[in-house]
C-alpha positions in Angstrom: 45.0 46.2 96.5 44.6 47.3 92.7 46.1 49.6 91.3 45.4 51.5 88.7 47.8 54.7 88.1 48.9 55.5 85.0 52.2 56.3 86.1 54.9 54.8 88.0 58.7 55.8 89.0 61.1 53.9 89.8 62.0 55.5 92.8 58.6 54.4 94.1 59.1 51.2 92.7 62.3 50.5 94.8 60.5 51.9 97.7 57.1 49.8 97.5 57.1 46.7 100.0 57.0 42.9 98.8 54.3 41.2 99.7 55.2 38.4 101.8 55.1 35.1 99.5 55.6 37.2 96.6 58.7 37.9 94.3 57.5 41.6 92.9 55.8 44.6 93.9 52.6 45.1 92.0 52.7 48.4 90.5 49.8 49.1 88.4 47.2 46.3 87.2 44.3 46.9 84.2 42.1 43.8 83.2 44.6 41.4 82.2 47.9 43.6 82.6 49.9 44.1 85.1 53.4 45.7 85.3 55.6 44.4 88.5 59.0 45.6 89.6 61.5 42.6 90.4 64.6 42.8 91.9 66.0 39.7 92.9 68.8 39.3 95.5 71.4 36.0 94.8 69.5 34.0 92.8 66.6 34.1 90.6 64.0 31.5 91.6 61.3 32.7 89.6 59.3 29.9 87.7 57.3 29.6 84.6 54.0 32.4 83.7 51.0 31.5 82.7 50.7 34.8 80.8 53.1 36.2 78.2 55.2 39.3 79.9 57.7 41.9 79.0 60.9 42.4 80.9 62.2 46.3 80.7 66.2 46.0 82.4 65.6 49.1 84.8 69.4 48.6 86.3 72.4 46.2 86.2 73.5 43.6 84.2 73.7 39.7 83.6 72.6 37.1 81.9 69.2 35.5 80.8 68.2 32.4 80.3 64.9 31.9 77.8 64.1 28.1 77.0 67.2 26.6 75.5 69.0 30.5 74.9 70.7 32.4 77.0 72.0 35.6 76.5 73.3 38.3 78.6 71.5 41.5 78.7 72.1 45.1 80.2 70.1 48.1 81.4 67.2 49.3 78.8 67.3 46.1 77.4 64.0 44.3 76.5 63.2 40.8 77.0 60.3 38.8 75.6 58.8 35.4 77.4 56.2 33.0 76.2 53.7 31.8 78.6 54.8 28.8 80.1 58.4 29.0 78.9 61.1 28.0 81.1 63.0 31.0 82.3 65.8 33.0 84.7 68.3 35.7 85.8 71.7 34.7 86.1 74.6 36.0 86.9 73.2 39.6 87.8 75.0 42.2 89.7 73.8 43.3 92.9 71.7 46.4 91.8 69.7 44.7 89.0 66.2 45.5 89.0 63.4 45.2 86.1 60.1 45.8 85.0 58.0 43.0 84.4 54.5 43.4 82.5 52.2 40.6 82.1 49.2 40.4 79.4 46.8 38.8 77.4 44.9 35.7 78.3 46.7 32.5 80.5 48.6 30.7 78.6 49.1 33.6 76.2 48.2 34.7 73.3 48.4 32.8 69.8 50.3 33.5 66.5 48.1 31.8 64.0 
């Protein structure tokens, strides 16, 4: 199902089921955007996007790994990834949770 609100909380983010097969709740979704809620539990097996996305730290703490960087992070922190890039959670405490919005085209947009 689409959707298509213009809002969402996190509280209803928390409470909205995972599809099964799925690693994120779908929370709104507009042409070619989509903003996901993620909250991984243990590890983060997530592999690479084929469009460019936005991570917003909602809640706890770790460390990210982007390509060959890896830094740790916190809540409100905001994290870019390239389509296609290589990347992962580590190290997170037990209440992380984050944002996730995907855009522009597959295999993301260009800088020239």
């Amino acid at each position: 199902m689409d959707k298509t609100d213009w809002h969402a909380s996190i509280d209803d983010a928390r409470q909205t089921p995972i599809p099964d097969g799925a690693r994120s709740a779908r929370m709104m979704q507009h042409v070619n955007m989509s903003v996901r809620y993620y909250a991984p539990r243990g590890r983060d097996q997530q592999t690479p996007h084929e469009q460019d996305e936005v991570y917003v730290i909602a809640s706890g703490s770790g460390a990210f790994v982007n390509g060959d960087e890896r830094r740790d992070f916190t809540a409100g922190d905001v994290i870019f990834v390239p389509a296609g890039r290589v990347h992962r959670f580590e190290d997170f405490t037990e209440d992380f949770a984050t944002w996730v919005v995907f855009y522009g085209p597959k295999g993301g947009e260009r800088d020239d």
